[in-house]
N, C-alpha and C positions, 0 to 999 in steps of 0.2 A: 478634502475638497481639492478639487482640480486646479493647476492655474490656468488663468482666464483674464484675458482685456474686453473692455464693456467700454465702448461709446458708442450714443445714441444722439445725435441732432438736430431729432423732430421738434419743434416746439408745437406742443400742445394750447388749445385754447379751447377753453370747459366750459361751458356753463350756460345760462339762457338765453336767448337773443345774442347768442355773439357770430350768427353768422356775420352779419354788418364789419367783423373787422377783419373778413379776410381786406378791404380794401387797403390796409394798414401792411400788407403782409408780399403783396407783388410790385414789383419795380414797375414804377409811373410809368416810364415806356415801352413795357409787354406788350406782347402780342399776344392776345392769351386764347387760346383753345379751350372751350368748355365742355368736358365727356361728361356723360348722364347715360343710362338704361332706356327703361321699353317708355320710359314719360310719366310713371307714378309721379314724379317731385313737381307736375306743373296741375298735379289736382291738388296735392298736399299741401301749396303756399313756398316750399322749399327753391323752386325756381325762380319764383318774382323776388324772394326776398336777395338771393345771387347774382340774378340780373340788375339787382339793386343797388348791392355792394359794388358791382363792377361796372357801372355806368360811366363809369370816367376813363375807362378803359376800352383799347378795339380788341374785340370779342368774336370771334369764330365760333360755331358750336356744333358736335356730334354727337348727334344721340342715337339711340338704338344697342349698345354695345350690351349681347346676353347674359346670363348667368352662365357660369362657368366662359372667360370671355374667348369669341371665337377668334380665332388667327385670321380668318378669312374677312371679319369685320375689321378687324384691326389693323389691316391691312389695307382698308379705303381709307382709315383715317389717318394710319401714316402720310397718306398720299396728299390727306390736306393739309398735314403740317410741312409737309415739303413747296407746296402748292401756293400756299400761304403766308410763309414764311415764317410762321410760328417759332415764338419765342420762349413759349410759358404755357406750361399746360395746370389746367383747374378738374380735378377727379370729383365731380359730387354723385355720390351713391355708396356702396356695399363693396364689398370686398374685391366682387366681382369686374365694379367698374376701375376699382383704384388697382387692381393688379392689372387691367391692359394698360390704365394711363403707366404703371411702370413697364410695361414691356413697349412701348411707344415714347415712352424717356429714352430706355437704352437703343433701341429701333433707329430714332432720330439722329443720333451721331453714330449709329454703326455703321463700318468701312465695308463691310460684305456684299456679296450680291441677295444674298438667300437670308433674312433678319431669322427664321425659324432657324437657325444656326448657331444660334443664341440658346437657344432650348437646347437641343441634338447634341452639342459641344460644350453645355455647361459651362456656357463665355460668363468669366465674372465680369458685370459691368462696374467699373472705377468711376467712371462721371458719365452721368446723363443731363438728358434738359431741364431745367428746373422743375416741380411741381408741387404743388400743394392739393390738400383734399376737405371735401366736406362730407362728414360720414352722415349715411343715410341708413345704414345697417349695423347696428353693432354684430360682429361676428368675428372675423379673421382676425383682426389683429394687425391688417394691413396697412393701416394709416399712421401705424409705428415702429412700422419693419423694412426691411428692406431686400423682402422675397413675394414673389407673383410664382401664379400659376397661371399656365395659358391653354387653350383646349383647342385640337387641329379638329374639323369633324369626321373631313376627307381620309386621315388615318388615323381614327381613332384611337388619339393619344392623348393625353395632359399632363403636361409634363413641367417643372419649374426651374425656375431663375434666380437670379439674387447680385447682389454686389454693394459695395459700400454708396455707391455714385446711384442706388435708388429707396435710399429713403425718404421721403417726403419732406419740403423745408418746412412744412405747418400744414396743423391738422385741426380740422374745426369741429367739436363734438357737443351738440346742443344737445342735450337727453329729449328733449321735447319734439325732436322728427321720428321717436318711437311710436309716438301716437297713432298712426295713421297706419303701420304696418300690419298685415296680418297675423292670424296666429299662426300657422305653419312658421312664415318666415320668422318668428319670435324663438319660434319651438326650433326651429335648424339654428338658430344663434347660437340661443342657449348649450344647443350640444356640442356645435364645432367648439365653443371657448373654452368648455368643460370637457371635451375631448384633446386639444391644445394645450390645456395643462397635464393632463393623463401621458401626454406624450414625452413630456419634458420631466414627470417625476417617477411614472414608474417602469423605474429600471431595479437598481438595487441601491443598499445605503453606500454611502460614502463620504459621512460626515459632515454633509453643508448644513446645517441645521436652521441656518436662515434661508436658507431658498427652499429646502422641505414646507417652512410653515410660511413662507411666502404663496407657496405653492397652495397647502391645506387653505388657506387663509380665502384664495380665489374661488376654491371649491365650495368652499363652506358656504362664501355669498353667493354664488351663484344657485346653490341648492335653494336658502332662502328666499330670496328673489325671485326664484322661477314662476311659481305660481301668481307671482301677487301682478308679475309682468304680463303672464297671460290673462289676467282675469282685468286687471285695469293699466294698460300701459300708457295712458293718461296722466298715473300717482307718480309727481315729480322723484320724489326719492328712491323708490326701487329701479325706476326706468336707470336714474343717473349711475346707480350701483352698478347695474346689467353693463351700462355702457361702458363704463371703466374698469370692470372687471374684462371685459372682451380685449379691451387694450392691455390690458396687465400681463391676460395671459399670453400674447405673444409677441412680447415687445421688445423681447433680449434677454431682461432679465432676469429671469426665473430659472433659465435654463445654463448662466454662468457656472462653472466650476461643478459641473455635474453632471456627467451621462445623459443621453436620450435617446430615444427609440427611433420613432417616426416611419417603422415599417409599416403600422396601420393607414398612418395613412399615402404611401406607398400603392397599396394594395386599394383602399377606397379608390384614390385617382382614377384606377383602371374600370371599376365599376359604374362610373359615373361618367369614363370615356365610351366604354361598351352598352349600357345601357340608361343613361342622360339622370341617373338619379341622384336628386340633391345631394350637394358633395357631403354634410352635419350628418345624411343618414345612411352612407357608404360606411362612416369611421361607425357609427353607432350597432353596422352591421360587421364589422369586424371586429370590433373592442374583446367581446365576452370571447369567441373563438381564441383569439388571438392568445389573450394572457390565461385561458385553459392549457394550449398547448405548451405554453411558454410557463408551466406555473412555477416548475420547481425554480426557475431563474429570479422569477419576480414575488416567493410569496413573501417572502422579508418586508418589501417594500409594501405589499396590494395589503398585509396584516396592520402594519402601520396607517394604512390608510381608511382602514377598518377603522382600528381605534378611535383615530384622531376625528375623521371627517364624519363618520356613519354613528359612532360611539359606540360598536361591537368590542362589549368586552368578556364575554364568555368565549370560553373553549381555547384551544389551541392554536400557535400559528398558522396551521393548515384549514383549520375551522374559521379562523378570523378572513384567509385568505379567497378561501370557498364564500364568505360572504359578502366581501368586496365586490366579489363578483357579478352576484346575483343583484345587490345593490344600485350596483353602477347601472346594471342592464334594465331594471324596475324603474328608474332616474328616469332613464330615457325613455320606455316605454308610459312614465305618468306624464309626458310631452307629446305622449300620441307618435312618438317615434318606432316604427316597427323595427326588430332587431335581427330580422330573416333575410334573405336576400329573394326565397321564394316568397317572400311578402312584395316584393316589387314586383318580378316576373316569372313568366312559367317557363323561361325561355333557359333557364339556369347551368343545367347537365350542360358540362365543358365549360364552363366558366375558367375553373380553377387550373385546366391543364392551360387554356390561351393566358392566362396572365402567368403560370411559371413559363412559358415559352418564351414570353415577352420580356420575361426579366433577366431569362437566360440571354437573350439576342442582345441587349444595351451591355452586359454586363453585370448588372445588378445580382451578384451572386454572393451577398454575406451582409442583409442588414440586418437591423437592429442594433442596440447598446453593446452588445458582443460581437458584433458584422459576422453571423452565423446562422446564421436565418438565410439559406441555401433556398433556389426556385424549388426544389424538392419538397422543401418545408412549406413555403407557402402556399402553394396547392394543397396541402391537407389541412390547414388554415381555413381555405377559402372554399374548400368541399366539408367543413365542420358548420359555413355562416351559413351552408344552403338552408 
């Protein structure tokens, strides 16, 4: 096992009706900014009852901010935390909303002219402006981490961030705001978490054997869960699994003292820069490519994960390894996830040479767990997911 330092200072708060105590959670005299999406949470009940908590409180609010969140929106609402004076920002929504409120954490006390410099230059931010969230999507993993993604449209890029100074002070996670969400959006959860774990475990052994079945541990529930989430995400119990599995799998800890990839989704980002499609079914369209090309490196790990998570236990390491495979891709595909990339567009041919360009031009020339995964490579990756 690697060594490794782990602290995390989100405080979590689980359970039903507990939006009511973010009011318990921000300082009496905030100022508080409230980000939100396209307006789902003011059909869902999730609005009144935030507007509720924070009544005591003077309250600003932006809404609108997309999926995948844009720079150019982000960018007005910097302007009303400057404008406003903004003390305390409040994230309720998805992934998507709680990574601009953290690029608008760091945003707000940064010295620069250009905030997108933060991206470009890989600024770690050390302190930001406070903020807390109330999650409305289990998926990312974001409302216990202390990494965003931002999406420019203008140059179609999306690119991430991170630093100790953006993790969320508190995270509100009522299982009961799954109710009202679609099934796509269920079905893109379930894969980014279950992709999130993928990332972080298969690489090769290396002896952590508590974070292997930490790791297994996520998969396994999530596999369970998936269906029972899609067919009634109303069943207090499964929804609550789903949601804290999404937090689990990318919260820190799982990936201590042990190797990780994170080329796949590398590679997705750019997919979903160039052609808008949801970020769950970028990795979903990489995965199986990816660890084909990569197999002799990872089948140690992808056999293991046979065993333990699928319960393949015929044949060989290379048999067990070839199963994982097709497994993992069948997962996704019984979530209605397509695993093609000509499944989203006909537009495809030259995909794979602009994203090795792209990764040539940053620099990006050696990821994955061995940083060997050359722009060379990933074009035949990403000419394999056509």
């Amino acid at each position: 096992m690697n060594t490794f330092e782990f602290k995390n200072p989100t405080k979590i708060i689980f359970g039903k009706d507990t939006i009511k105590n973010i009011e318990n959670e921000i300082p009496n005299d905030a100022k508080v900014l409230m980000l939100y999406g396209g307006g789902s949470i003011k059909k869902n009940g999730i609005y009144d009852q935030v507007k509720a908590a924070l009544s005591s409180f003077d309250v600003v609010e932006f809404g609108g901010i997309p999926a995948n969140p844009e720079y150019a929106v982000l960018m007005q609402a910097l302007k009303v935390i400057k404008d406003e004076n903004i003390t305390y920002l409040l994230a309720v929504g998805g992934g998507s909303v709680i990574d601009g409120t953290k690029f608008l954490s760091s945003a707000a006390l940064f010295d620069g002219d250009t905030p997108w410099d933060i991206l470009t230059d890989k600024i770690r931010t050390e302190k930001g402006m406070p903020f807390g969230t109330v999650l409305t999507l289990p998926a990312t993993g974001s409302e216990m981490n202390s990494g965003a993604v931002v999406t420019r449209e203008e140059t179609k890029e999306k690119l991430a961030m991170g630093g100790p100074g953006l993790f969320p002070e508190f995270s509100v996670l009522d299982p009961q705001v799954i109710a009202s969400i679609p099934k796509r959006q269920l079905a893109n959860g379930i894969t980014d978490a279950f992709s999130h774990v993928l990332e972080q475990y298969m690489t090769y052994p290396i002896g952590a054997l508590l974070q292997d079945r930490f790791a297994e541990s996520i998969l396994q529930t999530l596999i369970e869960v998936a269906p029972k989430v899609i067919k009634d995400p109303t069943e207090y119990t499964s929804a609550a699994n789903f949601m804290w599995s999404c937090t689990m799998a990318l919260n820190g800890l799982i990936q201590k003292g042990v190797p990780t990839d994170w080329a796949v989704h590398a590679m997705g980002h750019e997919l979903t820069a160039l052609y808008g499609i949801d970020h769950a079914r970028t990795l979903a369209i990489i995965f199986p490519s990816h660890y084909k090309f990569n197999f002799e490196a990872k089948k140690e790990k992808l056999a293991q994960y046979a065993e333990r998570v699928w319960n393949v236990t015929e044949g060989n390491t290379d048999d067990k390894a070839y199963a994982a495979i097709e497994k993992t891709e069948a997962f996704f595909q019984s979530l209605e996830i397509d695993t093609k990339l000509s499944d989203y567009t006909k537009g495809y041919e030259g995909t794979a040479e602009e994203i090795s360009k792209r990764f040539t031009d940053r620099g990006w020339l050696g990821l994955g767990e061995h940083q060997d995964l050359s722009p060379e490579k990933v074009e035949k990756i990403v000419k394999m997911a056509y």
